[in-house]
C-alpha positions as CSV (number, residue, x, y, z in Angstrom):
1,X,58.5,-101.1,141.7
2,X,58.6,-98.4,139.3
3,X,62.4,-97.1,138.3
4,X,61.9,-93.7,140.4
5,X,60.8,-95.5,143.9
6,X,63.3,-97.9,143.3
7,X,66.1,-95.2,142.7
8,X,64.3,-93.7,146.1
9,X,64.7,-96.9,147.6
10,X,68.5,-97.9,146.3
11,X,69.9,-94.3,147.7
12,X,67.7,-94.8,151.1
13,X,70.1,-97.9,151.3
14,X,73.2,-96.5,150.4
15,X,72.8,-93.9,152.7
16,X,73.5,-95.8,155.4
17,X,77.1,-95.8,154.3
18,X,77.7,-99.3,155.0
19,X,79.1,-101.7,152.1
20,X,76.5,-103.4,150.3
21,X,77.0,-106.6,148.3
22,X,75.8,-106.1,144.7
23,X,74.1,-109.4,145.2
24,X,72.1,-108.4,148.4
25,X,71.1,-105.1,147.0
26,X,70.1,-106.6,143.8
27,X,67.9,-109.2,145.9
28,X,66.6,-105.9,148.1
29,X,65.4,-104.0,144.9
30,X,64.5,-107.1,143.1
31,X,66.2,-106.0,139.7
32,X,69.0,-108.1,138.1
33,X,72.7,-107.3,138.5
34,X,72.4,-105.3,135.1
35,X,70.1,-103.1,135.8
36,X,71.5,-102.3,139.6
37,X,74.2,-101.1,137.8
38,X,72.6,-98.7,135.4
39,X,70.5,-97.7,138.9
40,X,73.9,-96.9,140.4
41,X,75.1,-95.2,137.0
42,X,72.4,-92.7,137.7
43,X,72.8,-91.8,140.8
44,X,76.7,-91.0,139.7
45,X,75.3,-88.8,137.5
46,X,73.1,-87.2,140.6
47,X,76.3,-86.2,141.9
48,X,76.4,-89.2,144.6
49,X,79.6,-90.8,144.9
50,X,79.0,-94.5,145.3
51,X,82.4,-96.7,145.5
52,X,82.0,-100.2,143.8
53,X,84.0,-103.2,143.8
54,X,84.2,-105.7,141.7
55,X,84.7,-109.3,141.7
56,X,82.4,-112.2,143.0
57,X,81.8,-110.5,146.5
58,X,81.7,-107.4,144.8
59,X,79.3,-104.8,145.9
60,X,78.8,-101.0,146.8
61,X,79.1,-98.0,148.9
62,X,78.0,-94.2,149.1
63,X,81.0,-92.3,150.0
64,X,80.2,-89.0,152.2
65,X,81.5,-86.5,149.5
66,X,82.0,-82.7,150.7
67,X,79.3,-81.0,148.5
68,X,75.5,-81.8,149.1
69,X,73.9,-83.6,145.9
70,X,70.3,-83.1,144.8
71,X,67.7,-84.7,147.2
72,X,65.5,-87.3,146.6
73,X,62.5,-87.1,149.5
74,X,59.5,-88.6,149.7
75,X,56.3,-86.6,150.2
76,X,55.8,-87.6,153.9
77,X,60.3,-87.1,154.5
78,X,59.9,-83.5,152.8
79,X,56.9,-82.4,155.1
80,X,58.6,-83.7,158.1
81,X,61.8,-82.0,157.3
82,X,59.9,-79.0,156.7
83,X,58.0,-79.1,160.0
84,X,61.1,-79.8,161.7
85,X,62.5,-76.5,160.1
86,X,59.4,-74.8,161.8
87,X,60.2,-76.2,164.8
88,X,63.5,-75.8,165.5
89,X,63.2,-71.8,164.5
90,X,61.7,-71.4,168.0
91,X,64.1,-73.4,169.5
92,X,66.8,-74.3,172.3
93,X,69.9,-73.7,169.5
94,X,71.6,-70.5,169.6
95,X,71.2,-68.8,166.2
96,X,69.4,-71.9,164.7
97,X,66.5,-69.8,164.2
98,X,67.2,-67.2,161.1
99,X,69.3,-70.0,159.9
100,X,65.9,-72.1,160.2
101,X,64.4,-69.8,158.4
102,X,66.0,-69.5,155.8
103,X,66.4,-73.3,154.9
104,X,62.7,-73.7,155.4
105,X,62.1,-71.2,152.6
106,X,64.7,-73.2,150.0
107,X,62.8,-76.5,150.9
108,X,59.5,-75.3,150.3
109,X,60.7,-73.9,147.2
110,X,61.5,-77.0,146.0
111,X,58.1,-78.7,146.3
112,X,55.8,-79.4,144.0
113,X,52.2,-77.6,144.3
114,X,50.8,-80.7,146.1
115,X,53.0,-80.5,149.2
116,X,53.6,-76.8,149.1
117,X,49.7,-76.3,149.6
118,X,50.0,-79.0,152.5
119,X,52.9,-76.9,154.4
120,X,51.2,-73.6,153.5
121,X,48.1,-75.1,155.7
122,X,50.7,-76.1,158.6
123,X,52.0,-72.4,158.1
124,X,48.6,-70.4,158.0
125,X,47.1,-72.2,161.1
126,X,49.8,-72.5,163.7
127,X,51.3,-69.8,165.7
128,X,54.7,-70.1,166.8
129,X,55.7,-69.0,170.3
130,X,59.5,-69.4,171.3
131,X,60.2,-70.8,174.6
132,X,61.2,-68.3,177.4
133,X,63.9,-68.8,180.0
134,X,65.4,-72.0,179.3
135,X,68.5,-72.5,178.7
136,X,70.6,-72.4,174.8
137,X,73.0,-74.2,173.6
138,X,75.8,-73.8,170.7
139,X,74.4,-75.4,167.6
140,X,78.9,-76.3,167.4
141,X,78.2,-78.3,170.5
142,X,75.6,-80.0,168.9
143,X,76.6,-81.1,166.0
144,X,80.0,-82.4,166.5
145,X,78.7,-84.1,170.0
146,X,76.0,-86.0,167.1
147,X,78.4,-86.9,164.9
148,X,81.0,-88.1,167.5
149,X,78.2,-90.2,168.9
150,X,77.1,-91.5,164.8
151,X,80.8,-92.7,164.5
152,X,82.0,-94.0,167.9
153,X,84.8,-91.5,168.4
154,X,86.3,-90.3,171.7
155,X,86.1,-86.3,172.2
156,X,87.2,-84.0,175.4
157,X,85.8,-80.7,176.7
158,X,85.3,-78.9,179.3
159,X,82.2,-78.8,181.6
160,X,80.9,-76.9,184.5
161,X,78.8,-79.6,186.8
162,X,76.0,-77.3,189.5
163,X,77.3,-75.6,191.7
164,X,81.0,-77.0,191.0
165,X,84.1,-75.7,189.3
166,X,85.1,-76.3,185.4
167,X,86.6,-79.5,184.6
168,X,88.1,-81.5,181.6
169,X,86.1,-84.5,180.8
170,X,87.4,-87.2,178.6
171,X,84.3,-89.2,177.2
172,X,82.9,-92.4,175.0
173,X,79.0,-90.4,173.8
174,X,76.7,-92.7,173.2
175,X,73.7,-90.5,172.3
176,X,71.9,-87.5,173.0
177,X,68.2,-86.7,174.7
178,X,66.3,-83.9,173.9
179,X,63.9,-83.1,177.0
180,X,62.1,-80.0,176.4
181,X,64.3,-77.1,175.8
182,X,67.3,-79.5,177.6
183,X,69.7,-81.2,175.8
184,X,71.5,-84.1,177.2
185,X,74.7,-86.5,176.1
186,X,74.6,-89.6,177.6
187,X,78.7,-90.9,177.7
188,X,80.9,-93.1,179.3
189,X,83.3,-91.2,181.7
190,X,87.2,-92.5,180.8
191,X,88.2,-90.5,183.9
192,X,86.0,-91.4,186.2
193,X,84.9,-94.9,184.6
194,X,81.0,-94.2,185.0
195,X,78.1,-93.4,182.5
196,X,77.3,-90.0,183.2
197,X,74.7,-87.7,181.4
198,X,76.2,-84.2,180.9
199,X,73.3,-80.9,179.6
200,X,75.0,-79.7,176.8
201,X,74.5,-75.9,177.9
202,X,77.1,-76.4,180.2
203,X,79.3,-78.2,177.9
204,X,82.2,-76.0,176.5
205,X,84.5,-76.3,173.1
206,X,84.4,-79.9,172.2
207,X,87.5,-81.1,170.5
208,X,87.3,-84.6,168.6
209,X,90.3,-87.1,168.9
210,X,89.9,-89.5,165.9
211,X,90.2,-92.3,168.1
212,X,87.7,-94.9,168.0
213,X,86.2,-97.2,170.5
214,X,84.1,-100.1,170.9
215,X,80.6,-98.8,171.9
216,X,79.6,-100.2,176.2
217,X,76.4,-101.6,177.0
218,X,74.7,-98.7,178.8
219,X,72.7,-99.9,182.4
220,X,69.2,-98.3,181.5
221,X,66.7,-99.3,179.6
222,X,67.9,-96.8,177.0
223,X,69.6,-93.3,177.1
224,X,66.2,-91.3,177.9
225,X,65.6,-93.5,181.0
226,X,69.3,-93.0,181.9
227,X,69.0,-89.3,182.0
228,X,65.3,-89.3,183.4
229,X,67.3,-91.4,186.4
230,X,70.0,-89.2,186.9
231,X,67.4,-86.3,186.9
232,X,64.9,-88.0,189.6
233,X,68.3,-88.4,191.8
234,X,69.1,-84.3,191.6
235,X,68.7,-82.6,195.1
236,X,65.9,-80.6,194.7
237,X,64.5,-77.6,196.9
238,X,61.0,-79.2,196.8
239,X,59.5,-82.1,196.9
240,X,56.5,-82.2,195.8
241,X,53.5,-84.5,196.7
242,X,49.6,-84.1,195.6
243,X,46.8,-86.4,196.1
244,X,44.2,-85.8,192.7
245,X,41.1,-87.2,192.3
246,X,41.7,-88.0,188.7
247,X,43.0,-91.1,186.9
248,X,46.8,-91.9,187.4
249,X,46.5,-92.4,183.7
250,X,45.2,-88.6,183.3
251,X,47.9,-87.4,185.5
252,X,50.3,-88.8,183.7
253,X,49.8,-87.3,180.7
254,X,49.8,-83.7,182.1
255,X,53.1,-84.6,184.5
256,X,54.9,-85.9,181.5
257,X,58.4,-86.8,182.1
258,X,58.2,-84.6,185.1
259,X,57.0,-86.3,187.7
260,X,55.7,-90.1,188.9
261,X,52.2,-90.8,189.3
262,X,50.4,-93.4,191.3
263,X,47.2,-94.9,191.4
264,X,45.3,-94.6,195.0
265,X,41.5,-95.1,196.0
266,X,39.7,-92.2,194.7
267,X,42.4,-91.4,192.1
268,X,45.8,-90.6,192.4
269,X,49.1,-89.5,194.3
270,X,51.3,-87.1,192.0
271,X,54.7,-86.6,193.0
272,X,57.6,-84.3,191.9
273,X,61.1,-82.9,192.4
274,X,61.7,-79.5,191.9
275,X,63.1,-76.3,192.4
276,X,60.0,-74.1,191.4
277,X,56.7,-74.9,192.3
278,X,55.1,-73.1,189.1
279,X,55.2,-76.0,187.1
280,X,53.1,-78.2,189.9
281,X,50.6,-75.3,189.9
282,X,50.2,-75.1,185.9
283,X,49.7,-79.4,186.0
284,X,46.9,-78.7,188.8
285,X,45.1,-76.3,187.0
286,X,45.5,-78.3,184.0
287,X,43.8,-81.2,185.2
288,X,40.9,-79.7,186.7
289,X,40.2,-82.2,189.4
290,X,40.2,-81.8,192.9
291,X,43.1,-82.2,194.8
292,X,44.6,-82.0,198.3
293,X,48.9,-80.6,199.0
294,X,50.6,-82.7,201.2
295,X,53.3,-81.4,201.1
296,X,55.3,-78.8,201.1
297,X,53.7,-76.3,203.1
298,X,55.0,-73.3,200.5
299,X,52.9,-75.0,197.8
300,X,49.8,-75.2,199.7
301,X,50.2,-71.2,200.4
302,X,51.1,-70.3,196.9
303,X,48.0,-72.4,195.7
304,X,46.0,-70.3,197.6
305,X,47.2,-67.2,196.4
306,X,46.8,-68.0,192.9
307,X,42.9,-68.9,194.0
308,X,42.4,-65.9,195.4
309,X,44.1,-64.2,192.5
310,X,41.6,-65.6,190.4
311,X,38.8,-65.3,192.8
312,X,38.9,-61.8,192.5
313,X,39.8,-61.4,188.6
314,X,36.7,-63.9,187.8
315,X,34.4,-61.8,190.0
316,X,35.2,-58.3,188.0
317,X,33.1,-56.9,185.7
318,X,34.3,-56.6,182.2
């Protein structure tokens, strides 16, 4: 390994914050004792602040220091960061975008002319569309929820449940989801001594305690299947139900997360639970199969509004 991936390597390590033995990170990096410490030596003079202790179970540590040192990336970790930048400015996080923005341009900056043509071809041939009517959240909210949940640490605020009055919530936040333009934390209740999944746009000022706890086992497969759950148990004003002659498998990909699928003779049965039926009319037209409404009776009628709609506007002359 050459001494520049293996610096790359040694701080990707490190990173993790955990206390490394000198002998273990030496066997990681395959380098003797010696020169792990003229690899650490370097990063000092980086600006990273790496703790060491000596002695035979001596080892190492990256302390989280309060200024930012100079980034060592990869070519694949710069273009993903970069992407993400380009992402995110057309997303759910109030303010986020200019702020986007404006970091994208100091990272791209920073390339070399390899991966700056690279990004300029993600730049020139995508167009960017922000996502209307969902809901935001505070990037505060966020960030301290993500941290609280990196370093096991009890916090409090107030929440606003549907169609209920504010209350204080005292929680244990395991981690958060990310579905769509909703953001979810996934917590043990202290209060109500539950898992609960709280959407962070209804969260308000979240206040950290410093007190630490022991993380639970969570009963879901993981936190995306918790929320899913929760979110398939939500009273709904419709519920959905469409028989498709497509595959199940088809289906599935155009439902997403959204709704279940399953596999009859001559295709499938697509179910969801909603409170708008303009997101089961975009997934039938998307699939462009043949299908039947069960139910409910108001989807039926707006389908055939929408045909007619287009009826008409594909039978006008242009």
């Amino acid at each position: 390994m050459d001494p520049s991936a293996r610096m790359l390597r040694l701080l990707s390590l490190l990173q993790t914050h955990r206390y490394w033995p000198g002998e273990e990170l030496s066997e990681r990096l395959s380098v003797s004792p010696r020169t792990l410490r003229r690899d650490i030596d370097r990063l000092r003079e980086l600006g990273y602040t790496v703790d060491a202790s000596r002695g035979v179970a001596g080892g190492y540590q990256l302390r989280a220091g309060a200024s930012l040192p100079p980034l060592l990336l990869e070519d694949e970790e710069a273009v993903a960061i970069a992407v993400g930048l380009r992402t995110s400015a057309a997303g759910a996080v109030s303010g986020m975008e200019e702020t986007s923005v404006q970091a994208l341009t100091k990272v791209i900056a920073l390339m070399p002319p390899r991966l700056r043509r690279r990004m300029d071809a993600v730049r020139s041939q995508t167009d960017n569309a922000a996502w209307g009517g969902g809901p935001v959240i505070d990037p505060d909210v966020l960030t301290t929820l993500a941290q609280a949940c990196r370093d096991d640490e009890l916090v409090r605020f107030g929440y606003t449940a549907r169609d209920a009055d504010p209350t204080e919530r005292r929680v244990e936040p395991l981690r958060l989801v990310s579905l769509g333009r909703r953001w979810y934390l996934v917590a043990y209740d202290r209060d109500r001594q539950d898992w609960r999944s709280f959407r962070l746009d209804r969260i308000g000022e979240v206040t950290t305690t410093g007190q630490r706890y022991r993380p639970r086992e969570l009963p879901a497969a993981d936190a995306v299947a918790f929320v899913q759950s929760g979110i398939r148990r939500i009273p709904q004003r419709y519920d959905v139900r469409v028989r498709v002659a497509t595959r199940a498998e088809v289906a599935s990909r155009a439902v997403g997360q959204w709704g279940e699928v399953q596999e009859v003779d001559g295709g499938c049965v697509l179910t969801m639970n909603v409170d708008s039926l303009s997101w089961p009319v975009m997934v039938l037209a998307q699939l462009e199969a043949e299908f039947t409404v069960e139910s409910p009776v108001e989807l039926r009628e707006l389908v055939g509004r929408v045909a007619d709609r287009f009826a008409r506007a594909g039978t006008r002359p242009s």
